[in-house]
N, C-alpha and C positions, 0 to 999 in steps of 0.2 A: 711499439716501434721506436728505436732511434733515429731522433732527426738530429741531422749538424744544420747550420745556419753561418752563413758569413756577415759580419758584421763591420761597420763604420760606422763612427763616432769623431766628432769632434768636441776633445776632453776639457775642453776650457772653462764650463760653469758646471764641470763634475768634481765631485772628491778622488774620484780616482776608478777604477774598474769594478772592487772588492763591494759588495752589500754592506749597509752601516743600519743600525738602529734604527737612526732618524731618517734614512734614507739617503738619499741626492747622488747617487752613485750611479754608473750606466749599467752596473747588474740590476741593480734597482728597478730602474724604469724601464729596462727588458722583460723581468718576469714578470712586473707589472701588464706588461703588454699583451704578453701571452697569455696570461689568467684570464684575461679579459677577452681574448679569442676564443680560449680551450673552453672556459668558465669554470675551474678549478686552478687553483695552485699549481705553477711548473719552476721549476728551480733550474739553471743552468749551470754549468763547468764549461769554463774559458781555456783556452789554450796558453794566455799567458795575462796576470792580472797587470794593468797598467797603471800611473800612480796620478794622483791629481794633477790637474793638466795636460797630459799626455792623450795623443788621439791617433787613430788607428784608419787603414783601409781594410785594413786586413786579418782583421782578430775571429778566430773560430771557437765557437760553443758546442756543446750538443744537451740534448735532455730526450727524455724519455716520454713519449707524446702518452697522456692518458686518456686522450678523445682521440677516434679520427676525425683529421684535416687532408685538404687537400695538399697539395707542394706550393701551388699559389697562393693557399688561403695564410698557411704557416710564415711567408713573408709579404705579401702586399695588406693581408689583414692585419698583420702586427705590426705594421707601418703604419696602418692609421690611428693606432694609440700612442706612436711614439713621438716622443717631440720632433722637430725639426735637426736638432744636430745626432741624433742617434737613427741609422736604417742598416736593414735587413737588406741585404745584396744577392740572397739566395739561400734556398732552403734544398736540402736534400737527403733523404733515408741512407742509413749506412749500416752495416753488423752491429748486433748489440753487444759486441766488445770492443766495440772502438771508443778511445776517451779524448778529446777534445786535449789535452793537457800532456796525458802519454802516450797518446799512439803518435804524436809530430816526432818529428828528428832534427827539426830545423826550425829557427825563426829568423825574422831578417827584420833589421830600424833601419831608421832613415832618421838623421838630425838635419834641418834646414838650420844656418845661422846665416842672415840676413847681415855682411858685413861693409855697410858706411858708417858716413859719421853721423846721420839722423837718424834716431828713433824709428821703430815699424811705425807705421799706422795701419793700413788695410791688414797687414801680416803681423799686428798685436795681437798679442795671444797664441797666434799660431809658428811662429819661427823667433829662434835664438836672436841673440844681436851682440854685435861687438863695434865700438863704431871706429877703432883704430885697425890698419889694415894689420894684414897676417899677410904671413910668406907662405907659400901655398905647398911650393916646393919641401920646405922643413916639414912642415905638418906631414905631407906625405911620406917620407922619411920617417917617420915617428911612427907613423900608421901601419907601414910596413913589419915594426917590429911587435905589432902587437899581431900577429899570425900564427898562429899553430896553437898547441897545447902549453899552458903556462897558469900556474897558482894566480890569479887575477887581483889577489886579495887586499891590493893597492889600490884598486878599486870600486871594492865591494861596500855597500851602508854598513855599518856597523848594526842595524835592525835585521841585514837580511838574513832566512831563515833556509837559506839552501846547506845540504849537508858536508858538500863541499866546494871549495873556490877554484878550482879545477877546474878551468871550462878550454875547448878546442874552438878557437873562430878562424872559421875558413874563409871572410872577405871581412878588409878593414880598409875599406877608400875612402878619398878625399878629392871633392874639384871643386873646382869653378864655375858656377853660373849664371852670371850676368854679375847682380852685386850679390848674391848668393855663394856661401860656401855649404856643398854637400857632402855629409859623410853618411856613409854605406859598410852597413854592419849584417856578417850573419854568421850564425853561430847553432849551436847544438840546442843550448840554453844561456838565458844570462844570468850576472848575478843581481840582484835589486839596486839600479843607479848606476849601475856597471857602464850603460852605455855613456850618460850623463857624465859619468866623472871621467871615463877615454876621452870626450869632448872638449872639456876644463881642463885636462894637462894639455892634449896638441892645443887649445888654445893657445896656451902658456908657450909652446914649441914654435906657434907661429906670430907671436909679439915679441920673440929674440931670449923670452924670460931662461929660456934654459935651450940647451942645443938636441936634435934629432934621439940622442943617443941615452938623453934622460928617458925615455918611455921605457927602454929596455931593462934600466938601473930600478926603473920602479916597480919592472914584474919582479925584479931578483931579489928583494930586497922585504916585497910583501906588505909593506906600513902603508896603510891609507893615510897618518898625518903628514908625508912627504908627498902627496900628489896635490894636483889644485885641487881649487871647491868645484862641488856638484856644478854642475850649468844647468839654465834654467831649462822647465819641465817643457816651455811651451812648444821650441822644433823639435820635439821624438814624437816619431809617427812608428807605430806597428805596422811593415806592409805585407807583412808573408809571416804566414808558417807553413811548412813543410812536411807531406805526408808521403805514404808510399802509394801509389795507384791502384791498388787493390779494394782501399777504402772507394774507392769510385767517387771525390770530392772534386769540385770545378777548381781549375785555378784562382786561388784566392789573392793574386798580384793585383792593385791597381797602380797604375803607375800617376804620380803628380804630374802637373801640369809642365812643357816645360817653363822653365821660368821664366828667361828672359820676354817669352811670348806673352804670358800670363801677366805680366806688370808690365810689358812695356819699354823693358829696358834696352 
């Protein structure tokens, strides 16, 4: 039987989503978990691999159950071998051709950047920072232009291994809230960093460094050495991916907190 599994993590004392040798990855100490449920080896496929530091509400797996379990036992049991910052939100049987990875058509980030002039503390590790203000309005503007189908390749790692830079994103916002700035990304697929480095140019857009109409100059043009640097890994959250309802999968959205309530502001 395949089972899919919705999962959260927060990526901060991980290498990143992908299994390593020596371990410390959240593939890691998932199929760790599950082995230890099932009592054989289970291997998962992620719907999209995240890179160190990056954390997810919303990230889905599936694997191929070689014991039966129950649907409770498959996430409340494999909660109790999991650390503290990685859980199981739901377990559920789907077709055994459905793949965690290609049967989505969507996924959707979210970048928290946490903009004063002091350093995070409770939201270290977890949200961006910029401590000079942004114009909120440019940024938005700039965001705008990054909509539709366009060679991305301004913004692609020069590591990643997608076949091509071609991607179609259907939301690219930007707001305000509280001393929080939110951007809201979703798209078909991304490319590696892709969201990161959209984040490091509207930065750039919203400190004056270049006007609105650079994002657009940067899809046309294709050079990732004319865009800014990466931003950091710690505010991308994975909060969705996207299936068709046939697979019979629960909504996998958690929505954050909102902010200003959540700290106080």
């Amino acid at each position: 039987m395949r089972i899919a599994l919705g999962i959260e993590y927060d990526g901060s004392s991980f290498c990143g989503w992908q299994k390593q040798p020596g371990g410390g990855s959240v593939q890691d100490e998932l199929q760790t978990a599950l082995g230890k449920l099932a009592g054989v080896p289970i291997e998962v496929v992620c719907a999209g691999r995240t890179d160190a530091g990056v954390h997810a509400t919303g990230q889905v797996v599936h694997f191929d159950a070689p014991v039966s379990r129950s649907l409770t036992a498959w996430w409340r049991g494999t909660n109790t071998f999991l650390p503290a910052s990685v859980v199981v939100r739901w377990a559920q049987p789907t077709a055994d051709d459905f793949h965690a990875r290609f049967s989505a058509h969507g996924r959707r980030y979210r970048y928290l950047l946490l903009n004063r002039p002091q350093r995070p503390a409770i939201w270290h590790g977890r949200a961006g920072w910029h401590y000079a203000p942004l114009d909120l309005a440019a940024m938005q503007a700039g965001a705008a232009q990054l909509l539709g189908e366009h060679d991305f390749s301004s913004f692609r790692a020069a590591e990643c291994q997608a076949r091509s830079p071609v991607k179609l994103v259907r939301q690219a916002e930007v707001r305000r809230c509280g001393d929080f700035i939110v951007f809201d990304f979703a798209a078909g697929a991304f490319l590696h960093h892709m969201v990161r480095n959209m984040v490091g140019s509207l930065v750039y857009v919203g400190l004056g460094r270049r006007p609105p109409e650079w994002i657009g100059e940067l899809l046309r043009v294709c050079d990732r050495r004319l865009a800014a640097p990466t931003f950091a890994a710690a505010g991308l959250y994975l909060v969705g991916v996207d299936y068709d309802p046939v697979w019979g999968l629960p909504n996998n959205e958690v929505a954050l907190p909102e902010l200003p309530d959540f700290i106080g502001a």
